[in-house]
N, C-alpha and C positions, 0 to 999 in steps of 0.2 A: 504493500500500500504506500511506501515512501512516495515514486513518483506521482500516485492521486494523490497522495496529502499535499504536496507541492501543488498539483493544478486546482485545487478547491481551494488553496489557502488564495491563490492566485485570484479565483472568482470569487471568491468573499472577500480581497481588498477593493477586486474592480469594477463593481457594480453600482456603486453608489459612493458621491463624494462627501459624503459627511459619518457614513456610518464602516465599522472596522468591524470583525468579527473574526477574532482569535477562535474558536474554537479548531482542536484538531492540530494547532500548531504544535511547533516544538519548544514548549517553557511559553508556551499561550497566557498562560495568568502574570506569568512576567513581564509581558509586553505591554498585557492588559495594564497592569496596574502603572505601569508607568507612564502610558500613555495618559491614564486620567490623573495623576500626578501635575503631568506637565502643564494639562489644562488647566487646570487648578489654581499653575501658580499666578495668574494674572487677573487675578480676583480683584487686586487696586484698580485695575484702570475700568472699573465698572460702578456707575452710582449706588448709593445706598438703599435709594427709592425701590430697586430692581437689580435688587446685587447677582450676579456669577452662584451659581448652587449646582449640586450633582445631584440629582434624582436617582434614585439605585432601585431597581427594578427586580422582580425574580418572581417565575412562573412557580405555583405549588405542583409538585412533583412534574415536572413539567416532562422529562421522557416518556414517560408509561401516560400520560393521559394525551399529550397532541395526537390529533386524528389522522388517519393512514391516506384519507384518500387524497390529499392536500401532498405529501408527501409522495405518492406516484403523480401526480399532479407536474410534480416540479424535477422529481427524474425524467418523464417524458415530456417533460417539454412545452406540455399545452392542457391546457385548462378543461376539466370537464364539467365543473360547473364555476358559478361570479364569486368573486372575491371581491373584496376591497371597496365593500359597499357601494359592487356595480359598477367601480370605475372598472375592473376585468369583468371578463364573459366569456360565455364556454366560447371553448374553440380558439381562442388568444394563443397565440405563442408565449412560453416563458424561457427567458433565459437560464440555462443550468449545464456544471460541468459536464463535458462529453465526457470524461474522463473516467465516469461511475457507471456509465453506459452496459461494460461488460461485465457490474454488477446486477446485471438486472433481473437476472435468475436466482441469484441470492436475496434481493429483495423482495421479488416475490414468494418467494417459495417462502420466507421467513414473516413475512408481514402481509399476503397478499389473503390470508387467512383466519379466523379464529385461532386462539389457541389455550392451552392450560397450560396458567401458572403453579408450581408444586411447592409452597414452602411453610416450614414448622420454626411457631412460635417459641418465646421464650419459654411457654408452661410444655412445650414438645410435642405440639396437637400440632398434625400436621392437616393445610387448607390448601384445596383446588379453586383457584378463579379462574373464570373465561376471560382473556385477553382481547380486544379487539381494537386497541388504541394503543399507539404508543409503540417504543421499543425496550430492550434491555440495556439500564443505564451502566456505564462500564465496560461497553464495548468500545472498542476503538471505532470500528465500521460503524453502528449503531451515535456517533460523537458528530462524525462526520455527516452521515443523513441526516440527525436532527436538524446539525445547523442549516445545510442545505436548505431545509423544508421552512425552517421559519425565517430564512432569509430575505424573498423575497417581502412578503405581510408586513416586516418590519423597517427593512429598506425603501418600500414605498411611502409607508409613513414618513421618516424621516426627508425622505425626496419632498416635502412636501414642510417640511419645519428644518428650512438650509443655518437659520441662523443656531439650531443647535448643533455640538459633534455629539456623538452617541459612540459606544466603545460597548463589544461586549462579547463573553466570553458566555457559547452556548444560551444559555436564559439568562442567564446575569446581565441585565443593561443598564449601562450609566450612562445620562444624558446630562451635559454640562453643557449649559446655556445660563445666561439672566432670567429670575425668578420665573418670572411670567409667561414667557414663551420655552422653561423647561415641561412648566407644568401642563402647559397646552398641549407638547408634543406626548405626553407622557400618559394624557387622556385620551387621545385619541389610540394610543397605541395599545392600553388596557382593553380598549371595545375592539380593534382589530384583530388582537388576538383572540378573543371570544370568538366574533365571528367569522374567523377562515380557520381557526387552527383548534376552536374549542379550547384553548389555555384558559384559566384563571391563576391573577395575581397573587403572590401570598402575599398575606396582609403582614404578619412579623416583620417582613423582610424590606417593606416600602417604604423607604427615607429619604431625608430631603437633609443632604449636607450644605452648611455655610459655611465658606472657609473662613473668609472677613471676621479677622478677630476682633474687631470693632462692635460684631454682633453679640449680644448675650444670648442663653438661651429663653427667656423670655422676649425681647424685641425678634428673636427669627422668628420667633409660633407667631410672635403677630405680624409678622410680613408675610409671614403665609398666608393665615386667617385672612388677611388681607385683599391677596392676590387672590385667593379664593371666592372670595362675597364678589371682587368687581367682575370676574366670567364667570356667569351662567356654566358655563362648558364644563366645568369643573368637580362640579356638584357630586357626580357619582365616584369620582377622583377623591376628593372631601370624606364623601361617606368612610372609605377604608382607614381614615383617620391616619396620616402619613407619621414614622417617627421622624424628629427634628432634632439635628445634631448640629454642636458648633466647636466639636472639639477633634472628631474625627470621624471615620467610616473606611470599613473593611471593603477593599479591590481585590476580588478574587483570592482571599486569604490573607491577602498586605495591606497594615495597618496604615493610612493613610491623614494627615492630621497635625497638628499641635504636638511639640516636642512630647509634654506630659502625657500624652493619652497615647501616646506608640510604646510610652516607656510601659507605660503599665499594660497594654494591649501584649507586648513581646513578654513581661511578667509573667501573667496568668498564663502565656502559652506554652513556658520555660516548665511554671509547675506542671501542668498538665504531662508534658514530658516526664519527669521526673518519675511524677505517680504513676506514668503509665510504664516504665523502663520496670521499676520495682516488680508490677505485674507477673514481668518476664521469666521470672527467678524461677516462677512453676515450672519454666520447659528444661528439661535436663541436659538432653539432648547437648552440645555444645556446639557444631558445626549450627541446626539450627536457631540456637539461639543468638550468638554471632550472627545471623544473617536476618535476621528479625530485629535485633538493635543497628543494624548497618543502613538493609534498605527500606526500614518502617521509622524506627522511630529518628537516626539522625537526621532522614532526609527532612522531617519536619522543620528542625533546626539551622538546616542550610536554605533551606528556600527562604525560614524568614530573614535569614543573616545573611544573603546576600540582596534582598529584595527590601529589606528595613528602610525606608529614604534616612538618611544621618541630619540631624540637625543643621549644616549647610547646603543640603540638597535647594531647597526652596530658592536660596541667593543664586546658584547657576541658572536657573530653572526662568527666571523673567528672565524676557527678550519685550 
């Protein structure tokens, strides 16, 4: 799959100019998070009225529930039924890598069907569900179709809100724009994904960062609240009750933010390590346990230690 992962990474930077879509790369949450970093750092040259915010998005279980037919929809190429509230129609061309083409008996044959799912709970009572949405998150194959499929739903959107960049890794979307036209883009894209791909929002996961240290976390809520009451459009945006951050927000695993809130974000990650190495002591084994503290738990530690931004990142970072 290396040469496909190269021609999808290919058509998921070339299709649209404002939105990126890491998924399926090589160190993908790396680029991610740094990309929305860099955004980030020019949060001064934007008023207060309508300050720069990154809106963080994340579909609930979003592999196993996206709908299949939307996804052969966009491996072949063309529409069998409207999307995008009608601005597509059946029969539309869509653009999509050739490249997964000679996948397509694997896609079928894996998704072109019902299926049962087989797994046992914590109490050991094992459950059968019928499958008919979605794939199996964890595949690599399965990384790469998702993003595919909600590629284009989502790219259209933003084709359509230029003044925001959007960055996003598989369901993970961060839209950084000024307040008002993040939240716009970000309404519209909540009911898009409903109606072509059947996604729902998770609501835990929907944040609206302020980087402007100038803001408290009481003056953001009320620039939201704000920005909220003057569009209508909003409203069902509103409902989910957005959380408001002004001190930092997690990019694909990388703490993002205010000196003090990465220091204590990388803290709790460190214990968690810790507790979790201890764990380990049950397995005897020694070749396996060496290799279970190698590629489990150090890697935790070097992806954040080398993806940390260090307290001078932000001064390079304006242009």
């Amino acid at each position: 799959m290396d040469e496909s992962s190269l021609a999808v990474a290919d058509y998921l930077f070339g299709q649209y100019d404002n939105f990126l879509q890491f998924a399926g790369q090589k160190d993908g949450a790396t680029r991610c998070a740094q990309i929305v970093q860099l955004l980030l750092a020019n949060h001064v040259d934007h008023d207060v009225s309508d300050p720069l915010v990154a809106v963080q998005l994340d579909a609930s279980n979003a592999f196993c529930s996206v709908a299949r037919q939307p996804q052969f929809d966009v491996l072949a190429g063309k529409t069998s039924r409207p999307y995008d509230d009608g601005r597509v129609q059946v029969g539309d061309e869509l653009s999509r890598p050739r490249t997964l083409d000679k996948y397509w008996g694997c896609f079928l044959s894996m998704q072109g069907n019902a299926s049962t799912m087989r797994f046992s709970d914590n109490q050991g009572v094992t459950h059968h569900l019928p499958c008919s949405k979605g794939g199996q998150q964890g595949d690599g194959l399965e990384t790469i179709c998702f993003a595919v499929t909600v590629h284009p739903s989502i790219g259209r959107v933003c084709a359509r809100h230029l003044d925001c960049r959007v960055v996003g890794i598989c369901d993970n979307i961060f839209i950084t724009a000024c307040l008002s036209k993040a939240l716009s883009c970000a309404a519209e894209m909540k009911k898009i994904l409903k109606t072509d791909l059947d996604m729902d929002l998770n609501v835990p996961k929907f944040n609206v960062f302020f980087p402007d240290i100038s803001f408290s976390l009481d003056t953001a809520r009320s620039a939201l609240e704000h920005a909220v009451r003057e569009d209508p459009a909003l409203a069902d945006l509103a409902a989910m009750g957005p959380g408001v951050s002004t001190d930092g927000m997690c990019v694909a695993g990388v703490p993002v933010g205010v000196d003090a809130w990465v220091k204590t974000f990388v803290a709790k990650k460190a214990r968690s390590v810790i507790t979790d190495v201890a764990k380990l002591d049950v397995v005897s084994d020694g070749l396996l346990h060496n290799q279970l503290l190698n590629f489990c738990q150090n890697a935790r530690m070097a992806f954040l230690g080398r993806n940390t931004p260090t307290p001078e990142l932000p001064r390079y970072l304006i242009f």
